[in-house]
N, C-alpha and C positions, 0 to 999 in steps of 0.2 A: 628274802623276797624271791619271789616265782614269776617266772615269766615264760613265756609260750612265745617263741619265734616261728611264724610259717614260713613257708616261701611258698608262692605258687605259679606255678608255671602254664602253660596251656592247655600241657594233659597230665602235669603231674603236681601231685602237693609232697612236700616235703616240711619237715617238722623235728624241732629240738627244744627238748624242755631242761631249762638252765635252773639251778639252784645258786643265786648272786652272790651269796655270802663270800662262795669260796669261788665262783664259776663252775663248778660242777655241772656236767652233763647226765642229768639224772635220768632220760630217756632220748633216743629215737627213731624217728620212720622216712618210708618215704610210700608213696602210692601212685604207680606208673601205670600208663593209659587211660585215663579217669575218660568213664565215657566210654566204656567195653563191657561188654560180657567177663571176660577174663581179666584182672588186674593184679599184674605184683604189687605184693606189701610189704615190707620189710619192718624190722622193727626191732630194735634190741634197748637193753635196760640193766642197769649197773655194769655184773660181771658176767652176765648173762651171753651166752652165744647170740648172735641176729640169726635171726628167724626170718623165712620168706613163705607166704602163703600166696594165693591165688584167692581172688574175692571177687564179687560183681560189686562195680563202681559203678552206676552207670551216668552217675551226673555228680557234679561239685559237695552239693549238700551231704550224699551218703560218704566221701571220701571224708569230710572235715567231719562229721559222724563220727568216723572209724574210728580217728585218729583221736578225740573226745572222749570216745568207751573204750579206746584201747589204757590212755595212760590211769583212764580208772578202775581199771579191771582188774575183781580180786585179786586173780590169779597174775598178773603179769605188769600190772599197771603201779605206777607209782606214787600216785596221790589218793586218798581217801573220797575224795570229791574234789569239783573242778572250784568247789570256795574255796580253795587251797590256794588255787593261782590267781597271782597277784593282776598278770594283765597279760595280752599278746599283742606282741609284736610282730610288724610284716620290715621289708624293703621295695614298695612302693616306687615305681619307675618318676613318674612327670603328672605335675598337674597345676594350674596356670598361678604364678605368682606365689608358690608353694614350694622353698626350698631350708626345709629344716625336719625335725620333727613335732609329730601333733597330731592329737589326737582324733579319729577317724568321726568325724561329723558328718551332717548331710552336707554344708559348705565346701569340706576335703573332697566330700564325692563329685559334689558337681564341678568345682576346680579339673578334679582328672579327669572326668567328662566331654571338657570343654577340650584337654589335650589327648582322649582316644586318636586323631588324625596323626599324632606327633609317633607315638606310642600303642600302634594297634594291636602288638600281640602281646603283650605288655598288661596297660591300662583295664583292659574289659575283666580279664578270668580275676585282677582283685577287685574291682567293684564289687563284681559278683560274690568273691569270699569275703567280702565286707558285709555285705547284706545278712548273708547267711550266718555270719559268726554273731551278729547282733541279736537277731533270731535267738538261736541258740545256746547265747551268753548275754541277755539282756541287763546293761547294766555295768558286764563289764569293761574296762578301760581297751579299747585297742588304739594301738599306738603305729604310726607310720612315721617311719626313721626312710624319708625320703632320699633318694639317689644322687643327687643333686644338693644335697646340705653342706658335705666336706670339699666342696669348691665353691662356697659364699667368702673363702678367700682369694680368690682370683679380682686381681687386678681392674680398673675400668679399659685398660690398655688391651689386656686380651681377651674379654668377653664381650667387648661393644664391636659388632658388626660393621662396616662399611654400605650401608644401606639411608638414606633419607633416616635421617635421624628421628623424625614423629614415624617414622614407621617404627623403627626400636620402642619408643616410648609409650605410643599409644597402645599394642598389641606384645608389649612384655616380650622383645624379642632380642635374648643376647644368647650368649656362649652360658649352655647350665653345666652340662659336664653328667657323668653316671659313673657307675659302678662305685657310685661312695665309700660305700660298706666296705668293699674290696682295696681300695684304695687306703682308704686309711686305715685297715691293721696292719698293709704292708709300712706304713709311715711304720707304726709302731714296733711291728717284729723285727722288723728289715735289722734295724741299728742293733739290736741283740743280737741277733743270730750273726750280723757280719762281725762284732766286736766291737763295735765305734761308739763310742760314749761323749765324743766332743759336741758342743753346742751348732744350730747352724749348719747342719749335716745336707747335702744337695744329694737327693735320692730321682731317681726315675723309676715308676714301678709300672711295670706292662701285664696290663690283665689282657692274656691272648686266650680266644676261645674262641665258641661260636659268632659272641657277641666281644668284640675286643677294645680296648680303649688303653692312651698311657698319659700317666699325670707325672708334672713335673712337683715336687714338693721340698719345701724348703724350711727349716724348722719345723717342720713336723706338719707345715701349712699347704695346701694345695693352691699353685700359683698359676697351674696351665696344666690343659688338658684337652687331649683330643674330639671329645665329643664335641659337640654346638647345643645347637635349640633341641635337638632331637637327636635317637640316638643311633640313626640313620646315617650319621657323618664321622669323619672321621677313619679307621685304620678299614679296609676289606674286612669286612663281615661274612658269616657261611653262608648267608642268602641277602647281605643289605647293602647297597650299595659303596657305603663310605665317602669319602672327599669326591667332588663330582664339580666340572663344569658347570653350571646353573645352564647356560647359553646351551647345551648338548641336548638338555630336554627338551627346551624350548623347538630345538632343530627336528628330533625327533619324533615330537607328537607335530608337525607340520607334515614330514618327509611323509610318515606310516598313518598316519592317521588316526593316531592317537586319542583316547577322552584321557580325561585328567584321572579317571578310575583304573580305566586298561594302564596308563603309564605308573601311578603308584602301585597297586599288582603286580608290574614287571621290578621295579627297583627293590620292592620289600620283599618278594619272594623269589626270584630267581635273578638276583644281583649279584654281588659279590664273587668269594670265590665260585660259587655254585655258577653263575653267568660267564665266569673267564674259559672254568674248564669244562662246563657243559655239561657233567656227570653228579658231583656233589660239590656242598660248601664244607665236607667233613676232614680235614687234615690227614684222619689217619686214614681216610678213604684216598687223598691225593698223593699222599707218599708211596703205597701202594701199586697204585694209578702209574706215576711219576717212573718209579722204579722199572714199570713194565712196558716204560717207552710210550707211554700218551704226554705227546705236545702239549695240550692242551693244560691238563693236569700239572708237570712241571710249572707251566707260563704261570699259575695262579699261586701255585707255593712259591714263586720266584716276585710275583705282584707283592704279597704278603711282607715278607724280609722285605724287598725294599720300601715300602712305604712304613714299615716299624724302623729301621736303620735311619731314615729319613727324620723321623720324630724325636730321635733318637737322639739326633746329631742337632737338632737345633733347639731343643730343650738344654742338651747342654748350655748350650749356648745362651739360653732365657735363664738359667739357675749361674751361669759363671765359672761353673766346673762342675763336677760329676764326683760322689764318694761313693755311691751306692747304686749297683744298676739290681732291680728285682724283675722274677719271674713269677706271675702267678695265674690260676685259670687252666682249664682245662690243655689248650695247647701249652703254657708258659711251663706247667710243670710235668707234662708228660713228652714232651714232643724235643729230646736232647738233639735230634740236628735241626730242626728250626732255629732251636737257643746257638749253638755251632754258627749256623750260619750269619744269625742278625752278628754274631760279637765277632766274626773275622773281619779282619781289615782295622778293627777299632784299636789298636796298639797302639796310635798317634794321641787318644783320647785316657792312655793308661789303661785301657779295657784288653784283658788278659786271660780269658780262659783256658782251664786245666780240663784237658778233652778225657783224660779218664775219667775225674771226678763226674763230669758233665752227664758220663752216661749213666749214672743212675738215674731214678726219675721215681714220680709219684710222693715223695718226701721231702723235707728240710732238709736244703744241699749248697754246703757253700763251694761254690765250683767255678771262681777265679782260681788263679795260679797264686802261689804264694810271694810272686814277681807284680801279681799287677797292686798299680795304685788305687784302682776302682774296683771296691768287692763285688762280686757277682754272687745271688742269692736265689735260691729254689727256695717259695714260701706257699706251701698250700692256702687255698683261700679259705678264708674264715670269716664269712661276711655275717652267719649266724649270731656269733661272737659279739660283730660290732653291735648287732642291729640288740642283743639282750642289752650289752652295757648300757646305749646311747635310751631303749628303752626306760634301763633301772633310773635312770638320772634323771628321763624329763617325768619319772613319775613321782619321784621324789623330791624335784625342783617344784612341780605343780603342786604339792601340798599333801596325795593322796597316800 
């Protein structure tokens, strides 16, 4: 089986073509600034050096184009024709009353439609690659391995909100939770790579980045996790606000004079750490920053740690102990004194980092102490990965 993972971003599509037999990664790319004149493409296949060109993108269609004629391309491309592939897969943020995988309908679309408000930077650019891939694979299966699927384990306890309850009910509002994909390969590598083979295993895995979230999982099931309704809440974001007073908007758009347009604008785009420290929501721009004596900067890397340490310490607390703490996401696995910082003080919780081990980064890194009782793990994300498997399965459970 063949299958086609996209990811699509706002101005970048990214793309890996998996051969399921064995999981082979049989090609691929990525296409930055889609919507320029100029765009990098990257793109490599087998044992092939990656290659980078410069292309004109200038809008969605010609990127997913490229990325179509490239893997068929005499010269460089890896399938004979695109009847070769079996189907594509996306990861798919939020859409109402939609958490699993399934097959990209007109129903799917207007579902995530209905939750563009929830998910606006998100929701639109795959609509849009929805449309377009239908266009020009008429016929074929695309499959949406939703974000919000690998916490249909969570509890009524922690995903039912404290709100008028026909509110929850009538408008489908509890705790969904995101970065699925991400989340559950760490369930599954985390126990390898740390050594632990016992049943029942209490992992926490922090996907820190732009967009950050951490789930608590238990048997291999995700039982709590920071997101909510939207994936707006939850740990400081590089521009999104996270956990928020309700009552502070409210005070806000009275004080300033706020429309409900001008105040989602201010929360979704200059929120988070980008809001604390005034400069950027980019980590390796704050540590920088931080180093060269801006206040502000420090204040926002120092928000960050303690609101993960926080999650941290009371998920323990929801799981009943901790075996397994992971790191994963663009800060989780590059950024060794973030990791430094959230895991001092945690000696009480058996949490023991080896500060040499620690400083490597960008790879598989077991980097507790060989004293602590809770492993600590650097696991690059591999949400590509999940979104083929979870793919091969609902296309093979459906019949096709």
């Amino acid at each position: 089986m063949i299958i086609l993972v996209v990811n699509v971003g706002s101005t970048s599509l990214k793309f890996r073509l998996f051969s399921m037999e064995d999981e082979t990664i049989l090609a691929e790319g990525k296409i930055e600034r889609v919507g320029s004149s100029s765009s990098p493409f990257s793109y490599h296949y087998g044992k092939k050096e990656k290659t980078v060109d410069m292309i004109e993108c200038p809008d969605y269609r010609t990127a997913i184009k490229q990325a179509l004629d490239t893997i068929t391309d005499p010269d460089v491309g890896v399938l004979s024709s695109l009847d070769k592939l079996d189907a594509v897969g996306f990861k798919p943020v939020h859409a109402r009353n939609i958490a699993d995988s399934v097959f990209i309908t007109e129903d799917v679309i207007r579902a995530m439609e209905d939750y563009i408000p929830l998910a606006p930077a998100h929701n639109p650019p795959y609509i849009n690659a929805f449309r377009i891939f239908q266009k020009l694979l008429p016929g074929k299966p695309l499959i949406g391995v939703f974000e919000p699927a690998f916490h249909k384990t969570i509890p009524d306890v922690a995903y039912t909100y404290s709100i008028p309850y026909e509110w929850s009910q009538k408008h489908s509002i509890r705790r969904y939770g995101f970065h699925g994909a991400s989340h559950r390969y760490v369930s599954v590598r985390a126990p390898e790579l740390a050594g632990c083979h016992q049943n029942n295993l209490k992992i926490i895995s922090c996907h820190l980045g732009g967009s950050a979230s951490i789930c608590a999982i238990k048997n291999g099931a995700s039982v709590e996790t920071s997101m909510g309704f939207s994936p707006q809440s939850g740990l400081p974001h590089a521009t999104r606000n996270g956990d928020l007073d309700p009552f502070i908007l409210l005070y806000i758009m009275k004080k300033e004079g706020l429309s409900s347009d001008e105040l989602f604008n201010a929360l979704v785009c200059n929120g988070g750490l980008k809001g604390i420290s005034g400069t950027s929501g980019d980590v390796r721009d704050l540590e920088k920053e931080a180093a060269e004596g801006n206040a502000r900067a420090k204040l926002a890397l120092g928000v960050f740690v303690h609101e993960t340490r926080k999650y941290i310490g009371a998920y323990t607390a929801v799981l009943e102990g901790l075996d397994i703490l992971a790191f994963t996401g663009g800060i989780g696995e590059n950024s060794s004194m973030i990791r430094e910082r959230i895991c001092q003080g945690f000696e009480f919780l058996g949490i023991q980092l080896d500060r040499k081990r620690n400083n490597a980064t960008g790879r598989e890194l077991l980097i507790s102490d060989d004293k602590s009782q809770v492993k600590i793990v650097v696991i690059p994300a591999n949400e590509e990965l999940i979104v083929a498997r979870e793919s091969a399965r609902f296309l093979a459970s459906s019949g096709h």
